[in-house]
LOTOR-63151 format. One line per 4 residues: number of its first residue (from 1); their letters; for each residue x, y, z of C-alpha. Coordinates in steps of 0.1 Angstrom, whole numbers, plus 5000, padded with zeros to 4 digits. Example, Ala and Ser with C-alpha at 12.3 -4.5 7.8 and 13.67 -1.06 7.14 Angstrom:
// LOTOR-63151
1	AS	5123/4955/5078 ~ 5137/4989/5071
END
This chain:
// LOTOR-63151
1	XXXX	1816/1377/6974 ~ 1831/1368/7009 ~ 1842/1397/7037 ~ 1869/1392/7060
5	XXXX	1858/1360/7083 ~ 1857/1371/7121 ~ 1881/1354/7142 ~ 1872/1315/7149
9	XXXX	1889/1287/7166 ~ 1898/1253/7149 ~ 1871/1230/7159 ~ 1878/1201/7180
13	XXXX	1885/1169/7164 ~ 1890/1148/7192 ~ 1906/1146/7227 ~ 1942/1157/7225
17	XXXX	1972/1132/7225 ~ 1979/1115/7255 ~ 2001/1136/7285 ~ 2032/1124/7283
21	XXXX	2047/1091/7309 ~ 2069/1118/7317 ~ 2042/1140/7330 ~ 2038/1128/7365
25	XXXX	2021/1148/7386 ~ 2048/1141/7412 ~ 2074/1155/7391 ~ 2054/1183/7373
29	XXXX	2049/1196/7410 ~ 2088/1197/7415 ~ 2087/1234/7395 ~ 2055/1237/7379
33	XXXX	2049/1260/7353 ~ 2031/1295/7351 ~ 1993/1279/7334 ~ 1985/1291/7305
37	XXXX	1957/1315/7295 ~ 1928/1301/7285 ~ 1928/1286/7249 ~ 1894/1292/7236
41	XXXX	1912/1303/7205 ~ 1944/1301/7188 ~ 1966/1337/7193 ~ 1965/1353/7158
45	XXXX	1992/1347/7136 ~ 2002/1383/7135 ~ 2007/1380/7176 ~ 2020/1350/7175
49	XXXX	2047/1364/7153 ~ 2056/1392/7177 ~ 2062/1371/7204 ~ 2081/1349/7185
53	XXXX	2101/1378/7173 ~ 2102/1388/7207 ~ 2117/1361/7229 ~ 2138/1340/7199
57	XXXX	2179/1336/7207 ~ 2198/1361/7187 ~ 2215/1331/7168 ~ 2182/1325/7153
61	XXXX	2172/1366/7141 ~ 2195/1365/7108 ~ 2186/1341/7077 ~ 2188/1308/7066
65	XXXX	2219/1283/7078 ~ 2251/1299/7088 ~ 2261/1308/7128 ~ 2263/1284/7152
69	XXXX	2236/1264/7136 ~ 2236/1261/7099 ~ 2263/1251/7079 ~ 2290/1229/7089
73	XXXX	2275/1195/7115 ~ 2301/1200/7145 ~ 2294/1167/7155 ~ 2313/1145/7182
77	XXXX	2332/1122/7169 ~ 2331/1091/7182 ~ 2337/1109/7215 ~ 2374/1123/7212
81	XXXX	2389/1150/7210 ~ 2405/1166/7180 ~ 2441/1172/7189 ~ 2464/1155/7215
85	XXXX	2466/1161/7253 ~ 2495/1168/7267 ~ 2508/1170/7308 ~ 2511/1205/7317
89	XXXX	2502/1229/7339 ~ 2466/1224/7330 ~ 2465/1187/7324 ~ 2471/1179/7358
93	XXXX	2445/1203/7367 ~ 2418/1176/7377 ~ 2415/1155/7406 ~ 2443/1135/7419
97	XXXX	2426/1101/7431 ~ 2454/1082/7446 ~ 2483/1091/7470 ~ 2521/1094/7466
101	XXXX	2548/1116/7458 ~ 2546/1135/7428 ~ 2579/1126/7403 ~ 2604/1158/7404
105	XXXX	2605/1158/7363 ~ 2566/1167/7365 ~ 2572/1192/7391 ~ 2601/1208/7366
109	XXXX	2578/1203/7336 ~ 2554/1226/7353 ~ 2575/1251/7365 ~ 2593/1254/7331
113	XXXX	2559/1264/7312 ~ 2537/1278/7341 ~ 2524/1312/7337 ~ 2524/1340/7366
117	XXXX	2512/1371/7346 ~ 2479/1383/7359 ~ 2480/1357/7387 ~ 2482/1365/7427
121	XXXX	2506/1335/7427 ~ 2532/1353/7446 ~ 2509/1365/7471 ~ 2501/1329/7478
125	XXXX	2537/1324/7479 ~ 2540/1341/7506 ~ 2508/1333/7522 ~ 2518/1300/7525
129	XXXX	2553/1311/7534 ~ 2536/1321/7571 ~ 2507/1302/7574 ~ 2522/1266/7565
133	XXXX	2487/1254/7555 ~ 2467/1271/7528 ~ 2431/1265/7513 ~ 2430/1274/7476
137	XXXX	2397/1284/7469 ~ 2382/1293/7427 ~ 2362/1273/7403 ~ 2374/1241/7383
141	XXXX	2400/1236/7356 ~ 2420/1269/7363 ~ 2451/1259/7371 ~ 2442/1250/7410
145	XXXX	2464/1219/7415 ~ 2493/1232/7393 ~ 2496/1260/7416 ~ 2498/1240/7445
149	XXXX	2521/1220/7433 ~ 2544/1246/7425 ~ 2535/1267/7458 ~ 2550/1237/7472
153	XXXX	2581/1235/7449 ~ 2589/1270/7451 ~ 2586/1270/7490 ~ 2616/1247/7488
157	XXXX	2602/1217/7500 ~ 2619/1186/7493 ~ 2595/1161/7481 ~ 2558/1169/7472
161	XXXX	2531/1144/7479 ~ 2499/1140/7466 ~ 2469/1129/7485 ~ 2439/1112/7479
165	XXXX	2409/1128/7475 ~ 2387/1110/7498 ~ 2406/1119/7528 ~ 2383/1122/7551
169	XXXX	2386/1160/7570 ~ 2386/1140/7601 ~ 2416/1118/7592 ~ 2435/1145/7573
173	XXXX	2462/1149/7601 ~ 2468/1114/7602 ~ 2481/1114/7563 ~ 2508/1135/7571
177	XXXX	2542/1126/7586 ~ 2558/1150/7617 ~ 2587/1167/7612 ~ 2600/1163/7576
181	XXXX	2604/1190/7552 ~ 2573/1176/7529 ~ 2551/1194/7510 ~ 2512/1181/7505
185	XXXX	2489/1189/7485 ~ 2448/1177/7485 ~ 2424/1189/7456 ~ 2393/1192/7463
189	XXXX	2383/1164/7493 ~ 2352/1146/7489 ~ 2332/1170/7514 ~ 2297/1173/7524
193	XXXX	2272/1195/7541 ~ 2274/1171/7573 ~ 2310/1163/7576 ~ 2327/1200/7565
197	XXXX	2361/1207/7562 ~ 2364/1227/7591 ~ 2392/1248/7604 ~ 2398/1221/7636
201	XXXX	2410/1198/7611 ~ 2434/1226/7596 ~ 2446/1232/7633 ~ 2456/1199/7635
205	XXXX	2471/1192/7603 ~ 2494/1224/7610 ~ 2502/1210/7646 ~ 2506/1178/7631
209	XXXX	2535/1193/7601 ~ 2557/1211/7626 ~ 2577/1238/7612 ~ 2593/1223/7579
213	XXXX	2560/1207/7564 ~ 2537/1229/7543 ~ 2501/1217/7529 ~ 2482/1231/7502
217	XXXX	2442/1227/7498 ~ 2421/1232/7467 ~ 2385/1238/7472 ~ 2360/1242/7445
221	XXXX	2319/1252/7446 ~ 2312/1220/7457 ~ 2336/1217/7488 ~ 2317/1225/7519
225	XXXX	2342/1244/7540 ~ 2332/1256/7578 ~ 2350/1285/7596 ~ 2379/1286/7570
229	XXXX	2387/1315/7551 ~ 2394/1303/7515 ~ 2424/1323/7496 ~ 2407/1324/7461
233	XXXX	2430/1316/7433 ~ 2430/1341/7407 ~ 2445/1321/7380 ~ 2466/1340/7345
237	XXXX	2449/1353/7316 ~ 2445/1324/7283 ~ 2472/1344/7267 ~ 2499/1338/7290
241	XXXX	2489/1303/7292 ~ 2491/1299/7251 ~ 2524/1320/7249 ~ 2542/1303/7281
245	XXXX	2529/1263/7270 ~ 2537/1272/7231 ~ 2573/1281/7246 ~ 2574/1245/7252
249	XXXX	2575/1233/7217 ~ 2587/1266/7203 ~ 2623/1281/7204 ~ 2621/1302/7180
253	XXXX	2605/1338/7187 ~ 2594/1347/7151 ~ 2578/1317/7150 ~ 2561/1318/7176
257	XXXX	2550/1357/7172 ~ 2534/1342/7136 ~ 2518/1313/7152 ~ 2503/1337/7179
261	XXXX	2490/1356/7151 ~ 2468/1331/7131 ~ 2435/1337/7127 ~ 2422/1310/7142
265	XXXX	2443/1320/7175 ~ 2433/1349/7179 ~ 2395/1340/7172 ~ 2404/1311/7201
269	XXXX	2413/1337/7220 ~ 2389/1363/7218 ~ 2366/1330/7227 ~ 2361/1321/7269
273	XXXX	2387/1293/7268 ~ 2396/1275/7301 ~ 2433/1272/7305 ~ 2436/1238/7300
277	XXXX	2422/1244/7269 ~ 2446/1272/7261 ~ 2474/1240/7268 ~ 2460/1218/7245
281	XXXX	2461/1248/7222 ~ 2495/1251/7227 ~ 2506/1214/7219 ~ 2487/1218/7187
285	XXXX	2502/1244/7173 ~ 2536/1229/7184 ~ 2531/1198/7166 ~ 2520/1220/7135
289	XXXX	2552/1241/7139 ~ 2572/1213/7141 ~ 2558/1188/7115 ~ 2535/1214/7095
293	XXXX	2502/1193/7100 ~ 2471/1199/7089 ~ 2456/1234/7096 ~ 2422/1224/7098
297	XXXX	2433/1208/7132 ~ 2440/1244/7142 ~ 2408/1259/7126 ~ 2383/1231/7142
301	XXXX	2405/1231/7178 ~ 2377/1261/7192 ~ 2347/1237/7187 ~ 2362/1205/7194
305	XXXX	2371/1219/7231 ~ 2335/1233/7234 ~ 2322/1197/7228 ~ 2345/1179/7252
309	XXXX	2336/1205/7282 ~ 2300/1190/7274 ~ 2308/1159/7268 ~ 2323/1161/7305
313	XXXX	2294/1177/7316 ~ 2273/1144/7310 ~ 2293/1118/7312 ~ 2307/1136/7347
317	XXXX	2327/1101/7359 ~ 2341/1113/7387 ~ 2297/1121/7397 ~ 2312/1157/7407
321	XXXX	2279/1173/7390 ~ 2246/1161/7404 ~ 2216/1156/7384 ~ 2200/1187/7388
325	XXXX	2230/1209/7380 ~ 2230/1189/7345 ~ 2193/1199/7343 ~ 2201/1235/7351
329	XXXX	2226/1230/7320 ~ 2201/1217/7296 ~ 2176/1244/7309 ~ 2202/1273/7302
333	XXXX	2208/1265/7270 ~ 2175/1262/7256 ~ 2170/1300/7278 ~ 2200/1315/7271
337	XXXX	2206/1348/7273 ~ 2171/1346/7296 ~ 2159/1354/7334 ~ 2185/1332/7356
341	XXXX	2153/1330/7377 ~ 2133/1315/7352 ~ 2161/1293/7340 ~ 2166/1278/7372
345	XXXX	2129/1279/7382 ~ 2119/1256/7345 ~ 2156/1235/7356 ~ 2139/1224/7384
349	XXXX	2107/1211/7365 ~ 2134/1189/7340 ~ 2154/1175/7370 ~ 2120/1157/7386
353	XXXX	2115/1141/7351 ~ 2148/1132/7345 ~ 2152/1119/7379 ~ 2117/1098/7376
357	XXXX	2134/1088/7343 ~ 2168/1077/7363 ~ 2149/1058/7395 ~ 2113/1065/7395
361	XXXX	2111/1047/7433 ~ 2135/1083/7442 ~ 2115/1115/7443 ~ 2135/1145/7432
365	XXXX	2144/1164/7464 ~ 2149/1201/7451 ~ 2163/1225/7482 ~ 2143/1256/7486
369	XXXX	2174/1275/7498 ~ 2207/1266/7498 ~ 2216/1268/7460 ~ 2243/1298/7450
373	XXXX	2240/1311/7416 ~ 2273/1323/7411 ~ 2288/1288/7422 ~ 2261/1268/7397
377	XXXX	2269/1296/7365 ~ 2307/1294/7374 ~ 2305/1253/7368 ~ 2279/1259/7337
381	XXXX	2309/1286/7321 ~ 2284/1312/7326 ~ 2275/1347/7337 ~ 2247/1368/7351
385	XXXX	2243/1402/7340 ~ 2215/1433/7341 ~ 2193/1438/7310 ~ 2165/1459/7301
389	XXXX	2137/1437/7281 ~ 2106/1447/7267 ~ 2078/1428/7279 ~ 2038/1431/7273
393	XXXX	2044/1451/7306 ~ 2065/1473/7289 ~ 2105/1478/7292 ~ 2117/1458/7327
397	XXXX	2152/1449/7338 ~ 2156/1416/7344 ~ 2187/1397/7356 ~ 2200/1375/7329
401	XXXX	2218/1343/7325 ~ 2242/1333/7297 ~ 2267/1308/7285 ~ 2303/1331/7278
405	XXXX	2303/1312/7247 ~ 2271/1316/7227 ~ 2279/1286/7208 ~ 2273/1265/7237
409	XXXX	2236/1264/7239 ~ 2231/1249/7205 ~ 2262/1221/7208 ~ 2246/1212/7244
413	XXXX	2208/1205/7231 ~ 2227/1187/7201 ~ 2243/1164/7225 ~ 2222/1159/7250
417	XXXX	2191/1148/7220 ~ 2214/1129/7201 ~ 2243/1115/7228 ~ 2218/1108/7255
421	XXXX	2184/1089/7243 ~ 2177/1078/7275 ~ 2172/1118/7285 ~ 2145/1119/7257
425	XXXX	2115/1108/7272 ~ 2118/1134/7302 ~ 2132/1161/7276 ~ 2096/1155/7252
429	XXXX	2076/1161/7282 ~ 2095/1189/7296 ~ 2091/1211/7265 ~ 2056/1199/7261
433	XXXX	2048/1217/7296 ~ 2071/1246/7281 ~ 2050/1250/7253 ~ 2020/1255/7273
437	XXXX	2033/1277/7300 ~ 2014/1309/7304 ~ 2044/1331/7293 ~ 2049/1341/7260
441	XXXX	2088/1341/7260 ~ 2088/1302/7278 ~ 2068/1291/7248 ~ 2090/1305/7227
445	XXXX	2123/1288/7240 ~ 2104/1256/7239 ~ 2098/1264/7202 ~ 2137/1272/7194
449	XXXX	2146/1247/7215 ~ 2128/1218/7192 ~ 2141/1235/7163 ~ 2176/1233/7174
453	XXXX	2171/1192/7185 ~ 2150/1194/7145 ~ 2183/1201/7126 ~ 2202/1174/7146
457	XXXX	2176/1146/7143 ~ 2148/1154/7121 ~ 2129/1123/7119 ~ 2131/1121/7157
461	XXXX	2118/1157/7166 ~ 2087/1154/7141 ~ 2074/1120/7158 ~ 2084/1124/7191
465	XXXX	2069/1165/7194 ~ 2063/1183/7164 ~ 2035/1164/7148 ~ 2019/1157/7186
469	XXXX	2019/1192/7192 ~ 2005/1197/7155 ~ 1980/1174/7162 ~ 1968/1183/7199
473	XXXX	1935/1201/7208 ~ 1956/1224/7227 ~ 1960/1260/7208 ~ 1993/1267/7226
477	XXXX	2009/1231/7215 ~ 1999/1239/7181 ~ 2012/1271/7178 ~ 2045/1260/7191
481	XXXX	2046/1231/7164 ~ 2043/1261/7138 ~ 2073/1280/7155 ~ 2090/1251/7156
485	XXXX	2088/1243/7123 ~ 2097/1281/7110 ~ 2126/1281/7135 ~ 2143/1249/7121
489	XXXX	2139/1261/7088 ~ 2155/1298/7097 ~ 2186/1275/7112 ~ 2194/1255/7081
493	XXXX	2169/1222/7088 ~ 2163/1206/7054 ~ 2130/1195/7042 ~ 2103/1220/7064
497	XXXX	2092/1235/7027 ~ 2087/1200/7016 ~ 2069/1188/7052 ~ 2043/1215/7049
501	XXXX	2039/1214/7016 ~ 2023/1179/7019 ~ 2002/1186/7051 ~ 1989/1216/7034
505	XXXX	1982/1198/6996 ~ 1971/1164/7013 ~ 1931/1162/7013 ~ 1940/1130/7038
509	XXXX	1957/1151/7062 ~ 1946/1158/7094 ~ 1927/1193/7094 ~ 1951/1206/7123
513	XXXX	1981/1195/7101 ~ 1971/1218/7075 ~ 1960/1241/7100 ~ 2000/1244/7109
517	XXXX	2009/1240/7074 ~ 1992/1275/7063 ~ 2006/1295/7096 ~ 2044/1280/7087
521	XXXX	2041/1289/7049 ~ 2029/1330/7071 ~ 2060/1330/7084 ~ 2085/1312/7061
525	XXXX	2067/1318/7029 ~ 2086/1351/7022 ~ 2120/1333/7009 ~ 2098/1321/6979
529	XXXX	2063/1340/6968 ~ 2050/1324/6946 ~ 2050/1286/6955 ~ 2032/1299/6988
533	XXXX	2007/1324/6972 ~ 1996/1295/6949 ~ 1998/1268/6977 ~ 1973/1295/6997
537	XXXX	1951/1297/6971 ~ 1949/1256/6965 ~ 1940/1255/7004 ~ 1913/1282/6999
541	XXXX	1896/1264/6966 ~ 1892/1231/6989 ~ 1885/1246/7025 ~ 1864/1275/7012
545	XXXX	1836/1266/7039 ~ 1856/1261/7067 ~ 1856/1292/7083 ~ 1886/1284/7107
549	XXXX	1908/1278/7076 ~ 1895/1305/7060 ~ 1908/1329/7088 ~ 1943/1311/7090
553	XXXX	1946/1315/7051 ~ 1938/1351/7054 ~ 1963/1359/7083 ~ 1990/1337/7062
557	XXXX	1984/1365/7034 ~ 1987/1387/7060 ~ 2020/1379/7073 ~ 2037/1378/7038
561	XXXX	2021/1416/7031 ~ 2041/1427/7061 ~ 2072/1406/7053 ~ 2103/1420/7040
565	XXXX	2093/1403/7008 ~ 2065/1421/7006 ~ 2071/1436/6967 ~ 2073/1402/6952
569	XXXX	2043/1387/6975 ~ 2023/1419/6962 ~ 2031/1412/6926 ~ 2021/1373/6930
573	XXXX	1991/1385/6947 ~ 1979/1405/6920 ~ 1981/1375/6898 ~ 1952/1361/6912
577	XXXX	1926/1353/6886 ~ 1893/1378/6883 ~ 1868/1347/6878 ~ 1885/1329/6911
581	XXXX	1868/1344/6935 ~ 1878/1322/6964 ~ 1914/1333/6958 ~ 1900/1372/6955
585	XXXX	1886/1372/6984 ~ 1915/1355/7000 ~ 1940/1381/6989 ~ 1917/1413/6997
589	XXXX	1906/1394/7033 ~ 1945/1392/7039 ~ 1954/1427/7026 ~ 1926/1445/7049
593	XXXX	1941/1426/7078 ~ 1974/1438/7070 ~ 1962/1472/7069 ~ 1950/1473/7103
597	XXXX	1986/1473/7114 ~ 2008/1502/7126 ~ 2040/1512/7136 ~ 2051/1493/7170
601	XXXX	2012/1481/7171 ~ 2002/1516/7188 ~ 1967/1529/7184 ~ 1959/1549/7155
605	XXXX	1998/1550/7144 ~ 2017/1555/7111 ~ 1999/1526/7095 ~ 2025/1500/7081
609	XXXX	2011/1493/7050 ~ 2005/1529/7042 ~ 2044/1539/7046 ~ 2048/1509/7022
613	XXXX	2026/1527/6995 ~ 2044/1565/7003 ~ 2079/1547/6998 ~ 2067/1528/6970
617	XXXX	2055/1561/6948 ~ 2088/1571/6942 ~ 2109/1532/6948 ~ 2089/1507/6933
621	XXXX	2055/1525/6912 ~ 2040/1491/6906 ~ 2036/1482/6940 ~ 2024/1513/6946
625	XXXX	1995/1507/6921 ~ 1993/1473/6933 ~ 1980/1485/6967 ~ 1958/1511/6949
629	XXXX	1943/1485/6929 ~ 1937/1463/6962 ~ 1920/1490/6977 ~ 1899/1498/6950
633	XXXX	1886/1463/6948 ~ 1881/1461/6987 ~ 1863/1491/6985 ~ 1840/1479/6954
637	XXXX	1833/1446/6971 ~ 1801/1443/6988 ~ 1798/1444/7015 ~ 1827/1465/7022
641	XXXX	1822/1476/7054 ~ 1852/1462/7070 ~ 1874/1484/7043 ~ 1853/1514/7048
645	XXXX	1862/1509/7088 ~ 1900/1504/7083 ~ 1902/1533/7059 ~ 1884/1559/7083
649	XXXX	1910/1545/7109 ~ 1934/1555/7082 ~ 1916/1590/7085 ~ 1921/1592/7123
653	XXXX	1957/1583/7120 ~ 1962/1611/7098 ~ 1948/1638/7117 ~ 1977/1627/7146
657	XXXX	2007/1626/7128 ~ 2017/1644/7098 ~ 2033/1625/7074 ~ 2008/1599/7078
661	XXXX	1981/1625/7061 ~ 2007/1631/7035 ~ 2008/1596/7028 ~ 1971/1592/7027
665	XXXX	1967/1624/7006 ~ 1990/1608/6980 ~ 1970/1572/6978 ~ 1932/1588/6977
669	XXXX	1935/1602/6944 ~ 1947/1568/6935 ~ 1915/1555/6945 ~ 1893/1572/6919
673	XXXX	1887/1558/6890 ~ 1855/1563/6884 ~ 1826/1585/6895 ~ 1809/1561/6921
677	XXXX	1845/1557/6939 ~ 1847/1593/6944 ~ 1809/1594/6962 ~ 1821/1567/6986
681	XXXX	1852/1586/6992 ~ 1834/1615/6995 ~ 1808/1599/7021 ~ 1832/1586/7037
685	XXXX	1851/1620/7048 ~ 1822/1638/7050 ~ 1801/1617/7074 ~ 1830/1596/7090
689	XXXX	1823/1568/7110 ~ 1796/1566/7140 ~ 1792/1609/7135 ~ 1830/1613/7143
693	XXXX	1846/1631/7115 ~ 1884/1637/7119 ~ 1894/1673/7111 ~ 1917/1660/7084
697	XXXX	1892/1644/7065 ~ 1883/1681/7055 ~ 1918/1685/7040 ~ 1919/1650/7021
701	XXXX	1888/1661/7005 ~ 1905/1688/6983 ~ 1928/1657/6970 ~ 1899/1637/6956
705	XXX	1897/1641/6914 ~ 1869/1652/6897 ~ 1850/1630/6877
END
C-alpha cells in the first residue's frame, strides 16, 4: 500500500524549446518583465487554481460557451460593415483631406438632423461669436467637424471652406483670403512635437480674416498645441443623436417612439456607442421602417460597429495611431479590467517585438515621459477607474484600466490572431515572456489570452504555443499550457476533452503532455466524472512508478473533491475496485490532500471537506458515508501517518471555531466500525500529536461508540 507521495518536480527530459525569433534581447529590454520565481518545481495544482481563479476576466468565471465568447462566431466579414453609411452629422466626422468649399445642401443636411441636447454648442456659439478664431478641442469621432461646420453656418457666414489637413501651422494664414465674410474650418492639422500649433499662428490667422471671416480648429490627443487654450467639445448624448438622425427617415412620431423602443435599441444604447455609430443606427432602422428589412440587421448592428472601430484600429490608413498605441490596444485587451500601469508597462514589451517584426534595422524608441493616459484610454474607448483587489499581499487598490465595452477585448485578440498573421510571430513570443513573468495575475492573462486566440484558431494556438509551452522544461510555461487549455474549454473551444484525452491515454506521448493532460482533466474534469475518474485511474495503472505523475494524479483527485461536482466525483470515486490498489491509493492520496484544505486557505480553519460531510448528513446521506468510508480506509492503511496528521489538524480546528467541532463530533462516530478503529481514535485524542492535545479532543471523546 502506497501513502501520499511528497511533492516532486517533473524530471527533465531535455533542454526546453527554443526562445522564440521574437525574443531579442534588444526588444525584451524595451519593457522587460518581472522574472519569475524560481522553478525548481511546478506550483501545486491546488495553487495554481487559486490564482487562476484569482486573476481570470470576468467573461471567463461563468460556464461553458455563451457571453462574449461562446456561442455565435462574430466574425468580420470580408471586412464590411453590416448596414449602410450614410452622410450626417457623424459621417463627416473624420478628417477632411483636401480643400474647398463645403456644398450648402451638406451644410443643410447637417443642420436639419444635428443634435444640441447635452451639448455646450451654444456656448461655442458664442465663443466664436467674439473671438473669430476658435480651437475645438475632445477626442475623435464625436461630432468635432460637424460642429464646426455648423458653428460656421449658424454664425451666418456665407460660404464655409474646408481646409486641408496638412496645412502647415506656419502657412495657415496664408490659406485664408482678407476681408470676405468666409468661414473655415481645419480638423485636426498634421502637428508635431517640433513644429506646434502655437497661438502666433492663431494671431495671424485672426489678423489675417479681418472682421467678417471666422475659423474653426479641431484638435484631437494627437495635435500638439503650444500656448493655446483649447475649448473642449462636449459633444450630445447617443440618444439625441439616434432620435434627431432617425427624424431623418421618420415622420411619423409613433413610429418612431416603437422603433426607439426595440430591444435591440435600447441594448445599443445602454452599450458605449460613438455618435457616428448612433447615425448609422439611425439609417438602419430607417430603411427597416420604410421597407421592413430584415431585423437581424438591427439585432447584429451592436457588434458589427464594435468590429469596424477595430478593424480601424489596425488598418489605421490615415497612420493617425502609431505602433505602440496599437500595442497598448492588444495589451489592454488581453489585461482588461487590470493595473493601467501594468497594461502599459507589458504594451511596451509587445511594441519592441512588433516593431522588430515591422523593420528589425529600427529599434523601438519607447518615451520614458511624455505619454498621457487619459489621451491613449480616450483613443482605445476606455477608462481608468479605483479598485480594491486582493492580492498575495492582501486587499490593495490599484488603478485599473478597462475597455467601456467589455466585449471589446475578446473581438480585438480575435482580429488581431486571425486578421493580422504577420503580428503572430511577435504575439507568440510576447505571451511566452507573459507566461513566465514573476506575477501570478500576468501569467494568468497570458493563459486567457491563448484561450481566447484557441477558440478562434485552434489548430494555430496548439502548434504555435500550447503544445511548446506543454512541452518546455520550464514549470511556469507548462502550467500556463494547462490554463490555457481549461480556459478555452470554459469559453466554448471544441475538442480540449478530446486533446487531453489522447495525451493522457497515449503511452507514445511525451511525459510532459500527459503531465498537462492530468492537471486539465483537475480543473475541467468536473463537467463529466466519470470519464475523468476512470481516465485517472488508466494514468495511475501505467505511471504507478513515476513519482511525479503520481503526485499530479493525486492533486487531479484533489481538485475534483473540492469542485462543485464534488457528489458525483465522490460517488465515481467509490467505485474504485478493492483488488486495484493503484487506483485505491490514488483516490485516498487525493482525498487526504483535499482534506488539508480550509475555508479561504487560513490556518487551522473550517476545513472544506468537513463542511461538505456536516451538509451532506442531512442533503445527500451517501456522500456523507462516502467520506466516512474514505476515512476509514485512510486511517486503516498502513502507514497512515499522513491521515492520522490531517485528522489531529482536524482536532485543532475544532477547538477554534465551533461549528467545526460539531461537524467533527458528527463524523467520528462514523469512523468506528470496529474495535481497533476506536483504539486509534482513542490514541489519537488522548495523546494528540507531538504531546499537544487540543482541549476539544477531551469532548470528542464522549462521541466515540463503544465496541
Amino acid at each position: 500500500m502506497s501513502t501520499p507521495v511528497a511533492d516532486a518536480p517533473v524530471p527533465p527530459e531535455g533542454p526546453d524549446q527554443a526562445e522564440s525569433p521574437a525574443e531579442p534581447a534588444a526588444a525584451a529590454a524595451a519593457a522587460a518583465p518581472a522574472p519569475a520565481p524560481a522553478e525548481e518545481a511546478p506550483q501545486s495544482a491546488y495553487d495554481a487554481r487559486r490564482d487562476l481563479l484569482r486573476g481570470i476576466p470576468d467573461a471567463m468565471r461563468g460556464g461553458v460557451g455563451g457571453g462574449q465568447f461562446g456561442g455565435v462566431n462574430h466574425g468580420i466579414s470580408g471586412g464590411t460593415f453590416h448596414g449602410g453609411v450614410t452622410v450626417n452629422h457623424l459621417m463627416v466626422g473624420g478628417a477632411a483631406h483636401t480643400s474647398g468649399e463645403v456644398p450648402r445642401g451638406t451644410l443643410k443636411r447637417l443642420d436639419r438632423v444635428f443634435a444640441e441636447d447635452g451639448s455646450n454648442f451654444q456656448d461655442l456659439l458664442e465663443q466664436l461669436r467674439k473671438e473669430r478664431v476658435l480651437v475645438l478641442t475632445g477626442p475623435r469621432f464625436t461630432g468635432r467637424r460637424t460642429a464646426a461646420l455648423l458653428l460656421l453656418r449658424r454664425l451666418g457666414t456665407a460660404s464655409v471652406h474646408s481646409l486641408d489637413r496638412s496645412t502647415s501651422p506656419e502657412n495657415l494664414a496664408d490659406r485664408l483670403t482678407a476681408g470676405e465674410a468666409r468661414g473655415y474650418v481645419l480638423c485636426d492639422p498634421i502637428t508635431t512635437r517640433d513644429q506646434p500649433l502655437r497661438d502666433t499662428h492663431l494671431l495671424a490667422a485672426r489678423d489675417k480674416l479681418g472682421e467678417n471671416g471666422v475659423l474653426v480648429i479641431t484638435a484631437g490627443p494627437h495635435t500638439h498645441l503650444e500656448g493655446v487654450s483649447g475649448h473642449p467639445w462636449q459633444p450630445p448624448g447617443t440618444t439625441a443623436v439616434l432620435r434627431s438622425s432617425l427624424r431623418a427617415h421618420v415622420d411619423d412620431e409613433g413610429e418612431l417612439r416603437r422603433l426607439l423602443a426595440l430591444p435591440a435599441v435600447t441594448d445599443f444604447l445602454s452599450g458605449h456607442h460613438q455618435l457616428r455609430e448612433a447615425a448609422r443606427f439611425a439609417e438602419v432602422l430607417g430603411r427597416h421602417s420604410l421597407h421592413g428589412s430584415d431585423a437581424s440587421e438591427i439585432e447584429t448592428f451592436s457588434q458589427a460597429a464594435l468590429e469596424q472601430q477595430i478593424q480601424e484600429w489596425f488598418e489605421d490608413a490615415d497612420g493617425t495611431l502609431h505602433l505602440r498605441e496599437k500595442a497598448f490596444l492588444v495589451a489592454l485587451a488581453a489585461f482588461h479590467k487590470g493595473p493601467y500601469a501594468l497594461t502599459a508597462e507589458l504594451s511596451d514589451l509587445l511594441f519592441g517585438l512588433l516593431q522588430r517584426t515591422e523593420d528589425p534595422d529600427v529599434s523601438a524608441a519607447v518615451p520614458v515621459f511624455g505619454t498621457n493616459p487619459a489621451k491613449r484610454l480616450q483613443l482605445a474607448r476606455a477608462i481608468r477607474y479605483p479598485k480594491e483587489e486582493q492580492t498575495e499581499w492582501g486587499p490593495v487598490t490599484q488603478s485599473m484600466a478597462a475597455f467601456q465595452d467589455d466585449r471589446l477585448a475578446a473581438v480585438l485578440l480575435r482580429e488581431v490572431w486571425t486578421g493580422h498573421p504577420s503580428a503572430r510571430p511577435a504575439l507568440v513570443g510576447w505571451l511566452r515572456l507573459l507566461a513566465a513573468d514573476g506575477r501570478s495575475f500576468v501569467r494568468t492573462r497570458a493563459a486567457s489570452t491563448v484561450a481566447v486566440l484557441a477558440l478562434h484558431d485552434l489548430p494555430s494556438a496548439m502548434a504555435l504555443v500550447i503544445e511548446e509551452w506543454a512541452l518546455s522544461d520550464r514549470p511556469w510555461l507548462r502550467i500556463g499550457a494547462v490554463n490555457a487549455l481549461a480556459l478555452a474549454h470554459i469559453i466554448g473551444t471544441p475538442n480540449i476533452p478530446r486533446i487531453i484525452d489522447r495525451w493522457c491515454a497515449d503511452e507514445d506521448a511525451h511525459a510532459r503532455l500527459r503531465w498537462a493532460a492530468i492537471r486539465v482533466h483537475g480543473l475541467i474534469g468536473d463537467e463529466r466524472p466519470a470519464e475523468t475518474v476512470e481516465a485517472l485511474r488508466v494514468a495511475v495503472r501505467r505511471d504507478g512508478n513515476d513519482a511525479a505523475m503520481l503526485l499530479e494524479l493525486a492533486q487531479s483527485v484533489e481538485l475534483l473533491l473540492l469542485s462543485d461536482a464534488r457528489d458525483e466525483v465522490l460517488a465515481e470515486v467509490l467505485r474504485t475496485r478493492d483488488d486495484d490498489r493503484a487506483a485505491v491509493d490514488l483516490a485516498l492520496d487525493g482525498f487526504l490532500r483535499a482534506c488539508r484544505h480550509t475555508e479561504d486557505d487560513e490556518p487551522f480553519g473550517r476545513p472544506l471537506v468537513l463542511a461538505w460531510y456536516a451538509r451532506s448528513v442531512t442533503e445527500r446521506p451517501h456522500s456523507a458515508r462516502g467520506i466516512a468510508e474514505l476515512w476509514r480506509a485512510a486511517l486503516g492503511r498502513l502507514p497512515n501517518q499522513d491521515a492520522l496528521d490531517v485528522l489531529h489538524d482536524w482536532v485543532v480546528a475544532a477547538d477554534r471555531d465551533h461549528a467545526t467541532e460539531w461537524a467533527l463530533a458528527a463524523l467520528l462516530p462514523a469512523l468506528v466500525t470496529r474495535a481497533n478503529e476506536r483504539e486509534r481514535l482513542l490514541h489519537l485524542l488522548r495523546e494528540g500529536k507531538h504531546g499537544v492535545v487540543p482541549a476539544a479532543a477531551e469532548r470528542l471523546l464522549t462521541v466515540l461508540p463503544n465496541h
